[in-house]
C-alpha positions as CSV (number, residue, x, y, z in Angstrom):
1,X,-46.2,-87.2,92.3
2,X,-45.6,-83.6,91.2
3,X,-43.0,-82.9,93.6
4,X,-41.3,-86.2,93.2
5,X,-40.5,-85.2,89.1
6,X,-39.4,-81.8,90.3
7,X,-36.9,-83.3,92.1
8,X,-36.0,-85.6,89.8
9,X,-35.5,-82.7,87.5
10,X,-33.6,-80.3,90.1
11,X,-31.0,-83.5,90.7
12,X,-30.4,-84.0,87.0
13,X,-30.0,-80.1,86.5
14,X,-27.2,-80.8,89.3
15,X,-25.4,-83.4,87.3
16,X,-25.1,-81.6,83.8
17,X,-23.9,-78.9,85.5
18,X,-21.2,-81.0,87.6
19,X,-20.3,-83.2,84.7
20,X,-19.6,-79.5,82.4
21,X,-16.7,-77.8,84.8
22,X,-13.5,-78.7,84.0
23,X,-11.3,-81.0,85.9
24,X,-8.1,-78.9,87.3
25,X,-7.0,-81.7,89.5
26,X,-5.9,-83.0,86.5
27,X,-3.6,-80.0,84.8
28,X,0.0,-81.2,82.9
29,X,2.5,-81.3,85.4
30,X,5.6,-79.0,84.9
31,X,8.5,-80.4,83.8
32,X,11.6,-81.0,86.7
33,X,14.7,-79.8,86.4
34,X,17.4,-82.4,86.9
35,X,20.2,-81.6,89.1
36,X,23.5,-81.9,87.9
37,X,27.0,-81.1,88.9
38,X,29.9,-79.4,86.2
39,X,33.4,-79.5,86.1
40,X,35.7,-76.6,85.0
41,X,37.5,-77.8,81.3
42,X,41.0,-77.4,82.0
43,X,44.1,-77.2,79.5
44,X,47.9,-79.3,79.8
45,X,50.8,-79.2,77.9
46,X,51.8,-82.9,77.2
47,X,55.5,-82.1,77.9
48,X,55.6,-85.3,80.5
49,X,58.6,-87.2,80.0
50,X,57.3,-90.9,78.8
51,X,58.0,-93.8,80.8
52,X,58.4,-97.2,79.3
53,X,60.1,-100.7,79.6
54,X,62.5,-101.4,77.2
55,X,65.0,-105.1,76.6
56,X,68.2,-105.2,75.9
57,X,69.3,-106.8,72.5
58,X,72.3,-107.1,70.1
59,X,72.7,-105.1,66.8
60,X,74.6,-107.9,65.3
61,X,73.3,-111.3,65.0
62,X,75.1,-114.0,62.5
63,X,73.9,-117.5,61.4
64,X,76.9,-118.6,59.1
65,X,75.7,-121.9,56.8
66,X,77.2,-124.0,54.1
67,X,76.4,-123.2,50.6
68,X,76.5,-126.5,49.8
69,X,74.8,-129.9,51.8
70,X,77.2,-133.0,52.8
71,X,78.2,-134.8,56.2
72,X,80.1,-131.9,58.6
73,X,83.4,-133.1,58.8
74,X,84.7,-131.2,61.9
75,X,83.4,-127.7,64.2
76,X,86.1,-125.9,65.4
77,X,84.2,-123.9,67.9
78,X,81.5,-124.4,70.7
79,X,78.9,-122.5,72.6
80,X,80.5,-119.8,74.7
81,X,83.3,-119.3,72.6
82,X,84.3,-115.7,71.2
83,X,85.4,-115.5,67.9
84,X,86.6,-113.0,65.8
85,X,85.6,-112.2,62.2
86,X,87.1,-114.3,59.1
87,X,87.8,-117.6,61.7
88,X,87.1,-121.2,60.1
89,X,84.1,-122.6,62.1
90,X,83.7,-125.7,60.1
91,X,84.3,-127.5,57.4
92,X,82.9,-130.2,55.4
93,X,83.5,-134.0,54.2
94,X,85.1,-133.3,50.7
95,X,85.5,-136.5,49.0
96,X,81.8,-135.8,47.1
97,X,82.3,-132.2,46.9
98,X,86.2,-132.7,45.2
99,X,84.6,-135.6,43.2
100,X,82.0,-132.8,41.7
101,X,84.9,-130.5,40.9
102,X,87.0,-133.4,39.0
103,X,83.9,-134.2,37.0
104,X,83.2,-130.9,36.3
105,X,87.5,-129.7,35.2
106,X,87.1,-133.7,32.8
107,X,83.7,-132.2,31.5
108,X,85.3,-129.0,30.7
109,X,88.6,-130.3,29.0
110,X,86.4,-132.4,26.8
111,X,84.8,-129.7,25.9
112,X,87.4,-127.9,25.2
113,X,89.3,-130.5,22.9
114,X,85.7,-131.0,21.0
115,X,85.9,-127.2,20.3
116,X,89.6,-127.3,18.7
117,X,88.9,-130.1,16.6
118,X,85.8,-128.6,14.9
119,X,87.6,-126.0,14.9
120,X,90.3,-126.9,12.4
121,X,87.5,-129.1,10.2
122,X,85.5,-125.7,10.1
123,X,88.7,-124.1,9.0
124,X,88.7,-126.7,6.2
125,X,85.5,-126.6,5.5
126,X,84.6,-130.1,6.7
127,X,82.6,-128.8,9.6
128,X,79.7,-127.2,9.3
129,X,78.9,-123.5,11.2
130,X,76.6,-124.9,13.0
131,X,78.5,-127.6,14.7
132,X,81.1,-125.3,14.8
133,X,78.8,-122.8,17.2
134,X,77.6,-126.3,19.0
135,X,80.5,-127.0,20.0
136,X,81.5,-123.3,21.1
137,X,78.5,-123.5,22.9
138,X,79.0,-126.6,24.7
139,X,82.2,-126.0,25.9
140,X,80.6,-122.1,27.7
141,X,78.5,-124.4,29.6
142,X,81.5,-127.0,30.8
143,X,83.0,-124.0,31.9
144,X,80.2,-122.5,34.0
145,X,79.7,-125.7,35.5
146,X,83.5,-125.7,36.3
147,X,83.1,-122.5,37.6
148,X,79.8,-123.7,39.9
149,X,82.1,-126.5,41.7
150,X,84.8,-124.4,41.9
151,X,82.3,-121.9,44.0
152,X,80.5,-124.7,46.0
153,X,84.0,-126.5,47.4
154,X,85.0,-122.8,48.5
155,X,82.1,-122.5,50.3
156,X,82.5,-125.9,52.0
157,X,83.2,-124.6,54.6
158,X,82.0,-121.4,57.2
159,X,83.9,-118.7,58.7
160,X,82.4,-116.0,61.3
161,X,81.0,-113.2,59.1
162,X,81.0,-110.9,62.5
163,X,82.8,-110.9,65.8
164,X,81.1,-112.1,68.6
165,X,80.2,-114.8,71.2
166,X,78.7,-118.3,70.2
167,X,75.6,-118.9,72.3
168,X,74.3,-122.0,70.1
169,X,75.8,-124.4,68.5
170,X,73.1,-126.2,66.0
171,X,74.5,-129.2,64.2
172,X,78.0,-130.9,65.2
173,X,80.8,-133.1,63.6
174,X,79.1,-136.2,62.1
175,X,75.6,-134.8,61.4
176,X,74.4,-134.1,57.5
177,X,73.1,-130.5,56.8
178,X,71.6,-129.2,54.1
179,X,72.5,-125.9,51.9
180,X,71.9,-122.6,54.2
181,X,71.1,-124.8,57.5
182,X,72.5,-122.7,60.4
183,X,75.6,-124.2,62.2
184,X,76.1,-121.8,64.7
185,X,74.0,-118.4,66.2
186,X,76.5,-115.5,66.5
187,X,75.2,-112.7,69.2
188,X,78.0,-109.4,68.7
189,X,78.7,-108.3,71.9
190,X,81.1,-105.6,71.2
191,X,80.8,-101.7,73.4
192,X,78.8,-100.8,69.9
193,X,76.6,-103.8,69.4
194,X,73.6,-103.5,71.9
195,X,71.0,-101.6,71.8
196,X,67.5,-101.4,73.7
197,X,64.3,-102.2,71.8
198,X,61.2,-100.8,73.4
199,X,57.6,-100.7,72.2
200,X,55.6,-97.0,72.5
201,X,51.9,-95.9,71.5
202,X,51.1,-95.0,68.5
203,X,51.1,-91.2,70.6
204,X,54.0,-91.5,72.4
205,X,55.7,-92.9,69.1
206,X,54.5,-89.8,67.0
207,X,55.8,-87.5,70.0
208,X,59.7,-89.0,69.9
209,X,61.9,-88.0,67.7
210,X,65.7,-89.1,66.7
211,X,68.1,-88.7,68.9
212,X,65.5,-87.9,71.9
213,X,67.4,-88.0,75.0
214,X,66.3,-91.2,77.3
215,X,67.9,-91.9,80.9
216,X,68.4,-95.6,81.3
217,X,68.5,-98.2,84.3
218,X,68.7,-101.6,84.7
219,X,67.9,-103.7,87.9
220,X,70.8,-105.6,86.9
221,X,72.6,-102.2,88.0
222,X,70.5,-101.1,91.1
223,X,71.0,-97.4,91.6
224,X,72.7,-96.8,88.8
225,X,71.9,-94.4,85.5
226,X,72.9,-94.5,82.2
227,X,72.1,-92.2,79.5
228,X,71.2,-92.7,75.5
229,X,69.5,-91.3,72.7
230,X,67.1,-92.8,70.0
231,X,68.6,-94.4,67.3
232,X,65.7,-95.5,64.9
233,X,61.7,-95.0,65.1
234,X,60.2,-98.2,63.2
235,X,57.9,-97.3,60.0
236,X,55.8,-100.8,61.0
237,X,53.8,-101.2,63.8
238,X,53.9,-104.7,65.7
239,X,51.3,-107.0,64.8
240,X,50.7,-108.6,68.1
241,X,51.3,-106.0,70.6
242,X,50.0,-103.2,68.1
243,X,52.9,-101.0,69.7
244,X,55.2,-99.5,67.4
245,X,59.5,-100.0,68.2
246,X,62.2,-97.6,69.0
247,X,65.6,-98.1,69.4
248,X,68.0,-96.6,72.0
249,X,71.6,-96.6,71.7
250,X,73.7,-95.9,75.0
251,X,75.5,-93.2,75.1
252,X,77.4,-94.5,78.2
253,X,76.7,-98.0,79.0
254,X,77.6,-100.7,81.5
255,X,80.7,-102.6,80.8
256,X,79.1,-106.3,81.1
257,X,75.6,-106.7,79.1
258,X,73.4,-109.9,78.4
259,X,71.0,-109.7,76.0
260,X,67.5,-110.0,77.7
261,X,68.0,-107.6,80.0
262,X,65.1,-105.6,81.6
263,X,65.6,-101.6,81.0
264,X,63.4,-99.0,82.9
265,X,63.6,-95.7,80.3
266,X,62.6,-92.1,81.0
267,X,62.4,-90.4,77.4
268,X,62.9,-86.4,77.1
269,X,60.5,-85.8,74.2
270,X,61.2,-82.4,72.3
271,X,57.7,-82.4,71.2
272,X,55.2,-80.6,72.9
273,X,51.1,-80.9,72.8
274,X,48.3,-79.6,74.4
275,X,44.8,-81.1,75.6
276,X,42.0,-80.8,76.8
277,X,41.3,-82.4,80.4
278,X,38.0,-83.4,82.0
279,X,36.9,-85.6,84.2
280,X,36.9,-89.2,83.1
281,X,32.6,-89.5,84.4
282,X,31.6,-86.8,82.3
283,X,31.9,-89.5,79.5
284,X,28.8,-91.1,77.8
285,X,28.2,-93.6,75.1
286,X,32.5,-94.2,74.5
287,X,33.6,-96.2,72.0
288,X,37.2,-96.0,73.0
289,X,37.8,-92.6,70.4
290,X,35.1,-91.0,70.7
291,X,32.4,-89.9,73.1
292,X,29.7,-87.5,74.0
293,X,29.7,-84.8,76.9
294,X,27.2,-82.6,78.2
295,X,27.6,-78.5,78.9
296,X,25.3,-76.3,80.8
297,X,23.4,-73.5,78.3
298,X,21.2,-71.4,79.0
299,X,20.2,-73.8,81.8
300,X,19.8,-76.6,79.7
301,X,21.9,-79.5,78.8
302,X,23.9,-79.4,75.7
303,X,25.3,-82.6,74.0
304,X,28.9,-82.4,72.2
305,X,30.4,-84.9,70.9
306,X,34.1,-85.3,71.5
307,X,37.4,-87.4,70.1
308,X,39.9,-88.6,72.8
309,X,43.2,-88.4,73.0
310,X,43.9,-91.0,75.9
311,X,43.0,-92.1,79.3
312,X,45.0,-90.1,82.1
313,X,43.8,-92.4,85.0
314,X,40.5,-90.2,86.5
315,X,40.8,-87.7,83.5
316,X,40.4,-88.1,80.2
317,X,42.8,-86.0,77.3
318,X,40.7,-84.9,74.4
319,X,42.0,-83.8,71.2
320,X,38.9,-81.7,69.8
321,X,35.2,-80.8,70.3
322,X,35.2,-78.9,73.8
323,X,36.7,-75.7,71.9
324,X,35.0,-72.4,73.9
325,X,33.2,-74.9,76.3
326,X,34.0,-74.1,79.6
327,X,32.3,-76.8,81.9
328,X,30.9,-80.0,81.6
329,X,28.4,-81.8,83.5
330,X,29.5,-84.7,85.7
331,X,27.4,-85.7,88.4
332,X,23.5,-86.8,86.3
333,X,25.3,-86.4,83.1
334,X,24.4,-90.2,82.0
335,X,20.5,-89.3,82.8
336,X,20.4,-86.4,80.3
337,X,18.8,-85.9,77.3
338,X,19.9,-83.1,75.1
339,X,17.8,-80.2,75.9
340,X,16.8,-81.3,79.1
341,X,16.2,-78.4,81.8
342,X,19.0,-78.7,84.6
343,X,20.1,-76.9,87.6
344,X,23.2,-77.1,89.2
């Protein structure tokens, strides 16, 4: 029984004594570095001639109307037709309208009768002043309104306002139109009437300039070039397309143009920028304008964040953030945490 406790004691001794040493299959791991890959940051100068599609169009457009409603008594002119500045296009029925201007010349030489005789009863001291000024006033308006028909019966009728080539006719002999209702659309298609429209970035817009050279062709024209220069840079931006217009006048153009037309355009711009170019992967958590890179420091990662210019296909132009960074991290860059350890 004696020896049985002694071992009962020696085995517990053994236990306390296990149970005290510490546990070093259990130390902190060290931390992994995470191997990445970096790219050298390299520099451009945004001197690229800009490429864009651009549509023919005519400077000079004309809707003539009548001043005046009534029944269109004859158009002298139909679609396809070229006419020439001043010419009578059409004219209206004038029995109402001359009817207007006979009531109107009656209404006036009343008035004008009523204003002599209170004249002489004022001069006698029959009439009173004020129906003396009445009747002045009376016979002002009759004239006006004399005046007003006068106006509306020359305006019966619509001449061309520019030279140019009828390509719709709207309304036709018989047919009742109403005051400033288009007759006819007018497209000028003199040597000096067209133009090219074209829509740019809001970049590319702020990097042409007026009277930018542009190289022209049109696949109406395979093989051929034409040359023009930038006539106008629009203040508004499109609301649909969110492109902002240019205009282009030729400085040597094609003798036979339609508006519609498809133009390919190659504009010179004088204005020169530089960027910043790195891969487009090195990009994390991008809204479109702006993003985040990692750099290599000190063998850790570094987070920047960065503003970009635009896409260049595999690269990506940004306009500030990466100044003195020389390399960013590529390959392992969108499992990084700033500070993390890295090798590369």
């Amino acid at each position: 029984m004696k020896t049985f406790n002694i071992l009962i004691a020696i085995i517990g001794i053994c236990f306390f004594a296990c149970k005290s040493e510490p546990d070093t299959s259990k130390a902190s791991p060290k931390i992994a570095e995470i191997f990445v890959k970096t790219y050298p940051v390299d520099t451009i100068n945004e001197s690229d001639d800009i490429q864009v599609l651009g549509i023919v169009m005519s400077e000079s457009e004309a809707r003539p109307s009548f001043k005046t409603g009534g029944v269109i008594k004859k158009t002298y002119v139909k679609e396809g037709d070229f006419v020439t500045k001043g010419q009578l296009l059409a004219t209206l029925e004038m029995q109402e309208i001359n009817a207007q201007v006979q009531q109107a010349e009656e209404g006036l030489n009343k008035a004008l009768r009523d204003k002599n005789r209170v004249a002489n009863l004022y001069k006698d001291s029959v009439a009173t002043l004020e129906q003396f000024q009445n009747v002045n006033t009376a016979y002002e308006v009759a004239k006006r309104t004399a005046d007003i028909a006068a106006f509306n019966r020359q305006y019966s009728e619509i001449k061309a306002t520019i030279s140019g080539k009828i390509i719709k006719q709207i309304m036709f002999s018989g047919e009742i139109t109403g005051p400033g209702n288009p007759v006819y659309a007018i497209l000028g298609v003199g040597k000096g009437d067209w133009i090219i429209q074209a829509g740019l970035t809001d970049r590319d817009w702020a990097r042409v300039h007026k009277n930018d050279k542009v190289q022209i062709s049109l696949d109406a024209y395979p093989g051929k070039k034409f040359t023009g220069y930038i006539s106008q840079k629009s203040s508004v931006g499109g609301s649909a397309s969110g492109t902002f217009d240019i205009e282009i006048k030729f400085s040597n153009q094609p003798d036979n143009l339609a508006a519609g037309l498809i133009t390919n355009l190659t504009i010179t711009s004088t204005n020169k920028e530089y960027f910043t170019i790195i891969p487009i992967e090195a990009l994390i958590k991008s809204n479109g304008k702006t993003a985040y890179v990692f750099t290599a420091e000190n063998g850790k990662a570094k987070q920047i964040k960065v503003n970009i210019a635009k896409l260049l296909g595999d690269k990506v132009a940004v306009a500030s953030g990466l100044d003195g960074i020389s390399n960013v991290i590529t390959t392992g860059a969108m499992y990084l945490e700033d500070g993390d350890k890295i090798s590369h």
